[in-house]
C-alpha positions in Angstrom: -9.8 9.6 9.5 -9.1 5.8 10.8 -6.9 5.3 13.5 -4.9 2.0 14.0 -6.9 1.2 17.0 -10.1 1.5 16.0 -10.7 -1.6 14.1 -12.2 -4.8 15.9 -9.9 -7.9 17.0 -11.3 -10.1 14.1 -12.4 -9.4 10.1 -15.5 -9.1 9.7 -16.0 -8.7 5.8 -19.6 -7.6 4.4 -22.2 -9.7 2.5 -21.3 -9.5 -1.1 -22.8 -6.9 -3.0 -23.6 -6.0 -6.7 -20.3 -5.3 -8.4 -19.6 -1.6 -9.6 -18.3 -1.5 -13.5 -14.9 -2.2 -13.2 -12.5 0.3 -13.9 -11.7 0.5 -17.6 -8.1 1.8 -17.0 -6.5 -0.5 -14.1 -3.0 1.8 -12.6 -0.6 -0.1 -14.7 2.4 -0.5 -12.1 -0.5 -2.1 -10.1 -1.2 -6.0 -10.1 -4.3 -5.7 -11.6 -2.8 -3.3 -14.4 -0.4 -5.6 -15.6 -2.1 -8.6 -15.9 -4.4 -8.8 -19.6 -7.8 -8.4 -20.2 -8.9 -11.9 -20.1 -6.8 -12.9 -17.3 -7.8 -10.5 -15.1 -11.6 -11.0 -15.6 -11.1 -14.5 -15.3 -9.4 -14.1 -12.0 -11.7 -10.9 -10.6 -14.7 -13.9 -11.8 -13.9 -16.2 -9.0 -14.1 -13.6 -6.3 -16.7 -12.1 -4.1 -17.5 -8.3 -4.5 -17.3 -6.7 -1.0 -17.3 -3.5 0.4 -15.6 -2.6 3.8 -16.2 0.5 6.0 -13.3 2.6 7.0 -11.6 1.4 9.7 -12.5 -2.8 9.1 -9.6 -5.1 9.6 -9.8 -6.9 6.7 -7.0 -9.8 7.5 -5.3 -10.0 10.8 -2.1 -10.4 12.0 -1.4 -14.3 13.1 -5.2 -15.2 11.8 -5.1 -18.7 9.9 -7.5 -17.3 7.2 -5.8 -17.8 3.8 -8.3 -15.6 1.2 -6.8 -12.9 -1.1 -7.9 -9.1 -1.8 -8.1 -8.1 -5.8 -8.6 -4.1 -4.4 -11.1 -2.5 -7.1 -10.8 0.9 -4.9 -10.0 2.9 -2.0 -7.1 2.5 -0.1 -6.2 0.3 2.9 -2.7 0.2 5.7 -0.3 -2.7 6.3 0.4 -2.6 9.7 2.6 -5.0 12.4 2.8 -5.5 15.9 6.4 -4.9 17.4 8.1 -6.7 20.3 7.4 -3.5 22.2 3.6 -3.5 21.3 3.4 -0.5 19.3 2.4 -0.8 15.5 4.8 -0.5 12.5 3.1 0.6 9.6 5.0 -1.3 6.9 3.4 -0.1 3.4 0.2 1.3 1.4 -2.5 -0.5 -0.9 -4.7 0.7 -3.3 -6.7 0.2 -6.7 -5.4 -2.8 -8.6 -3.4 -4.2 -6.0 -3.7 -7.2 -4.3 -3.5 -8.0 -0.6 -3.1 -11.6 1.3 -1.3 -13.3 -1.1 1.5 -14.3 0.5 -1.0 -16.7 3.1 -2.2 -18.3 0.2 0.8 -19.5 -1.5 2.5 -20.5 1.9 -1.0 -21.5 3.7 0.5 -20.0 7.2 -0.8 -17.4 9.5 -0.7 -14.0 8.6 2.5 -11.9 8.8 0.6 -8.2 9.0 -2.7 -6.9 9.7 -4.8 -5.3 7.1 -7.0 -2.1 7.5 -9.2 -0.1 5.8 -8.4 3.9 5.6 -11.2 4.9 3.3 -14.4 3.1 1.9 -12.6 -0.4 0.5 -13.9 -2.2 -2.7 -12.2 -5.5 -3.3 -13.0 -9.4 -4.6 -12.5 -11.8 -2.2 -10.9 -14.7 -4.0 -10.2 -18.3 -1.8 -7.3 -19.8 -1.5 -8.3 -22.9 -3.3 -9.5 -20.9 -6.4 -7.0 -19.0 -6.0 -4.3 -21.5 -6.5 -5.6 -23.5 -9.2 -6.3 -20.2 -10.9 -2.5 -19.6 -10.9 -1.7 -23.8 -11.7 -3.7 -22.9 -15.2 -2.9 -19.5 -16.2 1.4 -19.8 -15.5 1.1 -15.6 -17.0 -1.2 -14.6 -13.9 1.1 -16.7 -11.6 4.5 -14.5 -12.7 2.8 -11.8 -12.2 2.1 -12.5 -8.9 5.6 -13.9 -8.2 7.0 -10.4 -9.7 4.8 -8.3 -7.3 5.8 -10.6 -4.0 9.5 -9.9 -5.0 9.1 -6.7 -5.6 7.6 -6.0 -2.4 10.6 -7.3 -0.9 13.0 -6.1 -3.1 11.3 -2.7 -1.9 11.5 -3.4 2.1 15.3 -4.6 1.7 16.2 -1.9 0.2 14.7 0.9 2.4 16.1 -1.3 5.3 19.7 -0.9 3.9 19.2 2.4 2.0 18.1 4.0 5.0 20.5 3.2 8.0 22.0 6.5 9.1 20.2 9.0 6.2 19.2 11.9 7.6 15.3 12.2 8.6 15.3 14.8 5.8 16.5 12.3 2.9 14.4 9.4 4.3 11.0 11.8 4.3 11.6 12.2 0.5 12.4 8.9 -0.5 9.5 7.9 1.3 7.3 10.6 0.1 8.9 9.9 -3.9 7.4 6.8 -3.2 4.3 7.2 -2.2 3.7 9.9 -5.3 4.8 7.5 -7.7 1.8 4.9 -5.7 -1.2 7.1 -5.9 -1.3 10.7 -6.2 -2.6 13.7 -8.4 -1.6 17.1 -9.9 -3.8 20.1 -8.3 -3.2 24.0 -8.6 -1.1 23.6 -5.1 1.3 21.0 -6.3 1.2 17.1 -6.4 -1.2 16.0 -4.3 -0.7 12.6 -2.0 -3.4 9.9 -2.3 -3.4 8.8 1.3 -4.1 10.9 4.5 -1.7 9.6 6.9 -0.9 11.0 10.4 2.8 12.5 11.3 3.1 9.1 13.9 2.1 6.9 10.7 4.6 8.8 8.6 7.1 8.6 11.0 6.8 5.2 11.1 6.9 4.5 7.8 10.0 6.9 8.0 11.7 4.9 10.8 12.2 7.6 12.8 10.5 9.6 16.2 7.5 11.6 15.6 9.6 15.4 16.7 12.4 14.2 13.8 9.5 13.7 11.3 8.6 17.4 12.2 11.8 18.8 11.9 12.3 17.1 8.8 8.6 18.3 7.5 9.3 21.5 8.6 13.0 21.6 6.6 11.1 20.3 3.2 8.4 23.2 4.0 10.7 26.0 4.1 13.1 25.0 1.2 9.9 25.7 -0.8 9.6 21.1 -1.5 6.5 20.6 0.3 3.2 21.9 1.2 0.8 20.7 3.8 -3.0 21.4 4.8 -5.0 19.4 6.9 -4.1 16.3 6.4 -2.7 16.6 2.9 0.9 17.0 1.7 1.8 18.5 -1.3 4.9 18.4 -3.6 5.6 21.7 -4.8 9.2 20.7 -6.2 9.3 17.1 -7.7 12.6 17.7 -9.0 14.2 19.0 -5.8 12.7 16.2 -3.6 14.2 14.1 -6.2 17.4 14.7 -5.8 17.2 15.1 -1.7 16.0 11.4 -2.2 19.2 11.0 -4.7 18.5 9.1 -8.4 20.0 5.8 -7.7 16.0 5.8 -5.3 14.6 7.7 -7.6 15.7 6.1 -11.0 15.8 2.5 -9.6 12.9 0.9 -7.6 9.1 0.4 -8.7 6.5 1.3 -6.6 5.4 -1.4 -3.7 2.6 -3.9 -4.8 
């Protein structure tokens, strides 16, 4: 697996290569899923296939560099420096989602780093095509404004939603989330999409790494969750459902 540290200090995106078939079925909470046919084509037309190794910083935190990321597959973090010089990691991207956007609209540095955590698969659009794309297509351009706000919709309300939860409640709602992102049904239970560390689920979390373990360990026990290496599984849906509570449950869409 990736680590945070791993990647180098600048992007370094690959020569373009041939273009796989695109996917015939795009996820349809993603960016990519909601957009039509012939809008999406047309906008996945002006980029450059690429393909990233696991571990490639793909934008950087503070760079000038204003290009987007259609992501045709794999899965990359979102990650932020903190006054203290750790690393927050502040959300999840996969297939059909679409990364850098908010450097192109505003044309100012970048607000979070960007790495790869599996093989990565995108189009690399400019911000020039990019722009006038959205000046002549107005339906491409709400979709992009509806995934920005939901985005923040999403960090406001975990900011506010979770000051003073227990670890316990936070872990599902996180976890809810993330299954309702990218995940599949196996003979152990619903089965996460991403392989994060306990340190990069904490942090998503908000809270210390032995709280996360308690909180792991709680879920584990009350039959919720499964883990393996690496993995966790959701054995209950319904009971980390209501741990999470339904007004999280019932109410936000999944970060794009």
């Amino acid at each position: 697996m990736s680590t945070l540290s791993g990647p180098s200090d600048r992007p370094e995106p690959t020569s373009p290569i041939r273009p796989e078939p695109k996917p015939a079925i795009w996820p349809p909470r993603t960016f990519l899923g909601t957009l039509s046919e012939g809008s999406r084509d047309g906008l996945l037309s002006l980029g450059a296939f690429r393909e990233y190794a696991a571990g490639t910083r793909v934008i950087l935190e503070g760079d000038t560099s204003t290009h987007v990321i259609a992501m045709h597959g794999g899965w990359v973090k979102v990650i932020a420096e903190t006054e203290y010089g750790s690393q927050a990691l502040l959300a999840l991207r996969s297939r059909g989602e679409l990364v850098g956007e908010q450097a192109a609209l505003e044309g100012e540095p970048r607000s979070a780093s960007v790495i790869t955590a599996s093989v990565v698969t995108g189009y690399v659009i400019q911000r020039l095509d990019f722009l006038r794309y959205l000046g002549e297509h107005p339906d491409v351009h709400i979709e992009v404004t509806r995934a920005l706000s939901g985005k923040l919709r999403m960090a406001t309300r975990r900011l506010i939603d979770f000051s003073g939860l227990p670890a316990h409640v936070r872990l599902a709602r996180v976890l809810s989330e993330l299954a309702r992102m990218n995940s599949r049904q196996t003979s152990e239970g619903t089965e996460l999409g991403y392989t994060l560390t306990q340190p990069e689920l904490a942090a998503m979390v908000g809270v210390s790494e032995p709280s996360m373990q308690r909180a792991l360990r709680r879920l584990r026990e009350s039959g919720v969750l499964g883990t393996g290496y690496r993995k966790i599984f959701i054995r209950d849906t319904a009971a980390l459902d209501a741990i999470a509570g339904p007004d999280w449950t019932g109410g936000p869409q999944p970060l794009r």
